[in-house]
N, C-alpha and C positions, 0 to 999 in steps of 0.2 A: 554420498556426501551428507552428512548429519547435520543439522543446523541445530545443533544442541548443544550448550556447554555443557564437561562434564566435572561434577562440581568434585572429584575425585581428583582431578589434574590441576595443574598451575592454570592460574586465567589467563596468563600473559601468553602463555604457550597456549589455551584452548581459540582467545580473541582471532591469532595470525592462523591459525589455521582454518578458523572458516572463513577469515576474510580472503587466503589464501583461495580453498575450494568453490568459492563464491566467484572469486575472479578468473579462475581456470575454468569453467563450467562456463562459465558469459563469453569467453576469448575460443571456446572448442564450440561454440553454439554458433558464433560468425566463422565461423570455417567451415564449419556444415551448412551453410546457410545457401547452398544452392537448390536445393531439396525444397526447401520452405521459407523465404527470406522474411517472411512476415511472422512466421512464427518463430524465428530466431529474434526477431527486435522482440516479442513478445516475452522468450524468455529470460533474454537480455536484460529488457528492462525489468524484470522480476527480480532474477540477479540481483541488480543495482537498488533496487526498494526494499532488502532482504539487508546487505550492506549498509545501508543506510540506517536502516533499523539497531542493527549492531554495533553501529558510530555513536546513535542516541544512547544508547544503554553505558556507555562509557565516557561521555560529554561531558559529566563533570567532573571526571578526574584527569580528562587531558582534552580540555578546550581546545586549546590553539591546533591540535593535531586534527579535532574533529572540523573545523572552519575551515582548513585546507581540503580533508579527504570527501568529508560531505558535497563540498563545493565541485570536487574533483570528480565524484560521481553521478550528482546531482546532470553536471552539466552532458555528462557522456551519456546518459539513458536520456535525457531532453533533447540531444542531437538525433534521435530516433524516433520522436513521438508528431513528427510532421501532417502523418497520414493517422496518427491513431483517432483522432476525436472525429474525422470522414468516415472510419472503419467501423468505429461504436457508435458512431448514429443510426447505420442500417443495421448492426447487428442488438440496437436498444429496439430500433423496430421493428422486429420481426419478432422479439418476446414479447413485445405492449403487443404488439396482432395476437400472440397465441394465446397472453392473458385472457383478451377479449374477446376471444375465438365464440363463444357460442352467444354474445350477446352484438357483434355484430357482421357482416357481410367482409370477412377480408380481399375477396378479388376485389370489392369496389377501391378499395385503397393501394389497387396493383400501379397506379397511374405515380400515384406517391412516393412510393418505394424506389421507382426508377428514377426519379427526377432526385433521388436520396445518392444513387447510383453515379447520375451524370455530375451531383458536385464532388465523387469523390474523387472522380477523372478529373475534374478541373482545377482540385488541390495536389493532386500526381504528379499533371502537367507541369505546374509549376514550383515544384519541390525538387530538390535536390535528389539524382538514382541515388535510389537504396544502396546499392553496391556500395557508393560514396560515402553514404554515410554511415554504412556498415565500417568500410575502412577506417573511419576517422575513430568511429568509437573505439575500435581494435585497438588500436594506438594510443589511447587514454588509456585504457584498459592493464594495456600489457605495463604500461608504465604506474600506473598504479600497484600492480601487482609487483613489480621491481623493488616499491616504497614500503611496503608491509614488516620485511624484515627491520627493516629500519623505525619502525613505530618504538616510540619512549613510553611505555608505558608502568604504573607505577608499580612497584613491589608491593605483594599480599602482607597483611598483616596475620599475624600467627592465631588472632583471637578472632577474625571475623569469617575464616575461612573464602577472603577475597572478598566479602560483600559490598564494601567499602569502594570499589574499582567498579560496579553494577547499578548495587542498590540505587546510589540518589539518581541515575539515568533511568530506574526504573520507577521510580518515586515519580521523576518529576513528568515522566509521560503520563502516566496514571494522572496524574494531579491536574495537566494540563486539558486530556480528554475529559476527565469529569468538569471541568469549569465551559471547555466547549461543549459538551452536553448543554449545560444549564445556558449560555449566549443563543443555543439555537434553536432554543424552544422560546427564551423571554422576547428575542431578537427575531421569529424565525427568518431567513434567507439564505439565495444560492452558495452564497460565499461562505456564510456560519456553519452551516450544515456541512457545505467541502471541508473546513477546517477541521470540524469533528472527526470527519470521517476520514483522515489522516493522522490524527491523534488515535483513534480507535487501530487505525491496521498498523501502524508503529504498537500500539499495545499487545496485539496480536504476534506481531515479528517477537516482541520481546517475550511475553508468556513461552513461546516455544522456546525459545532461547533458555530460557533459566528451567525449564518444565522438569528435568530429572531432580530438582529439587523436591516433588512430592508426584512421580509421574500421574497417578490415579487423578489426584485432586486438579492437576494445572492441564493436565490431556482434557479432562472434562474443561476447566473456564476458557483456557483455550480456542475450545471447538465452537461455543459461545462467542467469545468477541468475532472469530471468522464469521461467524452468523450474523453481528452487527453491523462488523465492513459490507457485509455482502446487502444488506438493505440499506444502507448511506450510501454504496457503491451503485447500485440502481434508483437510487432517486439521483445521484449527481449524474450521469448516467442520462437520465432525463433531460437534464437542465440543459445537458448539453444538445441535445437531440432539438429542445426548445430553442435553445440558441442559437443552432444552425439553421432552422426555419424562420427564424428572423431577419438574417443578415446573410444567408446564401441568395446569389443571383441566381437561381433556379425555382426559388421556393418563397415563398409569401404568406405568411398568417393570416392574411385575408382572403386566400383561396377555400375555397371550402370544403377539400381535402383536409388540408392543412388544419382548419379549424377543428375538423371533427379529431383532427391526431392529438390537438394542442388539449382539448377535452377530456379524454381518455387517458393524456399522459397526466395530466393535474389532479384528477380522480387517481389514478394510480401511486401517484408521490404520495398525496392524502395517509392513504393506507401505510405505503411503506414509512413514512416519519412515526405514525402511530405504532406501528407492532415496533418501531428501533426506539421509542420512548421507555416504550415498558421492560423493554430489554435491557436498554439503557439504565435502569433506575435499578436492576439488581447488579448490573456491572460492575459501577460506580457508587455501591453502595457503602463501603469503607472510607474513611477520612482516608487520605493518603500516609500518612504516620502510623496509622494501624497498618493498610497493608503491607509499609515496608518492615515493620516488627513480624508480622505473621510471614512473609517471606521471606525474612531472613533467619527464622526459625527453621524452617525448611530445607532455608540452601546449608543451615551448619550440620540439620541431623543428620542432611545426604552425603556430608564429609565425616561425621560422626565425631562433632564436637559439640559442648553442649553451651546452650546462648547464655552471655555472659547477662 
């Protein structure tokens, strides 16, 4: 399964097929899912954030389709994520422990970890079986994947080699993460930062998306923005881990456990916003209008036309 368009073929024809192999993959991932039911939601929802990525890249040449389909997957991988933010609390803290593995005593914080344990049971409890809602999403799924053929989407033009069906979806992400950049540092908080950090791995979906446009040049920026989700993903990551020791009936920020966790995770974010700053600022360092000129220079020469 390639998640690459190939700028040699028709878009129309390249879009349906990975949105096809994207939804085949997420519908054979819940049918194997007795093996590992949590790592099927996992890949599930990757799936559907992959998807989604490929909806933004083409949103402005067929809105109305993208409001439907977006919504349409949005809500089928959300019917999954019940247990995720219980699962990634204990799995944020067990990399803050190893982070700060020689600076402090991790058995002393063995007491924390499980009380991290017992709310994820008591979000379990009262969640919907997986099985259930394995099935439900199956069922969105499979019916989405029914819809694909049937997508309207627009004919190529002979002089832009399709970019015109791409480009301004890829513009306007780019455009949007460089402005969340700059809100979450003038602005910083938990929510500015999350936005970013959703505009960045949308940038990421799409760089691979378009990358045989200049494989060498976009393989490398590419591996770069992964690198940026992956330090906005572990500070949001945190926030979350913050947020459940505030409002879990097991756990208490006045404990002083707790306080020593909430210290090290803050000291920790610190760091990661700073290295995603600097990172950030050779990302986003093209106006958006340049990049989509230098991009769409790329995707004609990889059809071998020359930009008009």
């Amino acid at each position: 399964m390639a998640y690459e368009l190939d700028p040699t073929q028709s878009l129309d024809a390249e879009v349906r097929r990975i949105a096809i192999d994207l939804l085949d993959d997420a519908v054979e991932q819940i049918d194997g899912a007795d093996d590992d039911p949590h790592e099927a939601v996992h890949e599930v929802r990757k799936d559907c954030k992959k998807l989604r990525g490929l909806l933004r890249l083409i949103r402005p040449a067929v809105p109305r389709l993208y409001k439907r389909e977006n919504a349409a997957f949005r809500d089928a991988a959300a019917s999954l994520s019940v247990l995720r933010d219980a699962e990634a609390a204990i799995e944020t803290y067990d990399a803050l422990i190893d982070y700060f593995r020689s600076n402090i005593e991790p058995e002393s914080l063995a007491p924390l970890r499980q009380r991290l344990e017992d709310h994820k049971e008591q979000v379990a409890a009262g969640a919907q079986a997986l099985d259930e809602q394995l099935a439900l999403a199956r069922t969105a799924l499979v019916a989405g994947r029914e819809r694909v053929p049937q997508w309207e989407l627009p004919s190529e033009r002979g002089d832009d080699a399709g970019w015109s069906l791409i480009g301004p979806g890829l513009r306007k992400t780019y455009k949007r993460g460089r402005r969340g950049m700059q809100e979450a540092y003038s602005e910083p908080s938990v929510a500015a930062f999350h936005e970013w950090r959703k505009r960045a791995k949308y940038l990421r979906y799409q760089l691979r998306l378009v990358r045989r446009g200049w494989p060498g040049v976009l393989k490398a920026t590419h591996k770069e923005v992964k690198g940026l989700g992956d330090l906005l993903g572990d500070d949001h990551d945190l926030a979350v881990l913050e947020q459940i020791i505030a409002e879990a009936e097991a756990l208490s920020p006045t404990d002083d456990l707790e306080q020593i966790l909430l210290a090290l995770a803050a000291q920790r974010r610190e760091q990661l916003r700073n290295a995603a700053y600097w990172l950030g600022l050779r990302l986003y360092a093209d106006k958006p209008k340049h990049l989509d000129r230098r991009m769409q220079c790329y995707w004609q020469a990889a059809r071998g036309l020359t930009a008009a």
